[in-house]
N, C-alpha and C positions, 0 to 999 in steps of 0.2 A: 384841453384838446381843442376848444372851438376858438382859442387865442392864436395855438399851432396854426389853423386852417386862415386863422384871418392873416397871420403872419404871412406864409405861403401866398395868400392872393395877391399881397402886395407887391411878393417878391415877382411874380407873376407879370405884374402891371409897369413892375422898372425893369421887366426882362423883354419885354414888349417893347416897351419905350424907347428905350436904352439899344435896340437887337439891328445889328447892320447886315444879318445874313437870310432869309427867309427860314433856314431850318429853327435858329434863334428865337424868330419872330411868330414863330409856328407853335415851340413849344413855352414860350410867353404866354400866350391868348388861350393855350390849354390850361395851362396851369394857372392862367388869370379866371377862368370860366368855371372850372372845375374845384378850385378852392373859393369861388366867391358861392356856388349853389350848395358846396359841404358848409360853407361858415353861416349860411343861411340857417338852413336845419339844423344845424348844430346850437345855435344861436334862439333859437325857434323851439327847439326840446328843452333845452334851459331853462328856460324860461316857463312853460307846460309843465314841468318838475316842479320849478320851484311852486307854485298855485295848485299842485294836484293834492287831495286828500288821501288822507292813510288809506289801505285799501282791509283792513283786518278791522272786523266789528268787535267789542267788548263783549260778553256773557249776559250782560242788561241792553244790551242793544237785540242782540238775538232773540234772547226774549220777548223783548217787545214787538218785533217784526211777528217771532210766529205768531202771536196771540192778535197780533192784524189781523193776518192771514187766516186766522179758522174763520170757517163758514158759518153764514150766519143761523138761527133756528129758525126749524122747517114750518112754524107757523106764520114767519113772517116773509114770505115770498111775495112775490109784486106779481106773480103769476095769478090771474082772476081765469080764466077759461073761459069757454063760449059756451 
């Protein structure tokens, strides 16, 4: 898809170039504008995908988190009082 959009820009850019009527030359610069900010993001999410981690933990990984997360014994508080 984000090859489509780069393709599109281009077309865009020799419709522009290329445009002897302002209506032409109108819908050039949109379609040059409009496919170069979608092949951006497009291009830009690619790439965030490909570098993103699994999002689904193992049963030894849950594990270990909850057992982070229990709270510590109540003898050991940092709490001294006045």
């Amino acid at each position: 898809m984000r090859w489509l959009l780069l393709v599109l820009t281009v077309f865009g850019l020799l419709l522009a170039l290329s445009a002897h009527t302002p209506g032409r030359l109108g819908l050039g610069l949109a379609l040059l504008l409009l496919g170069a900010l979608a092949s951006v993001f497009a291009f830009a999410q690619a790439r965030i995908r490909g570098s993103a981690r699994d999002e689904q933990l193992s049963d030894q990984q849950i594990a270990a988190l909850k057992s982070s997360l229990k709270s510590p014994a109540r003898g050991t508080s940092s709490d001294t009082g006045t």
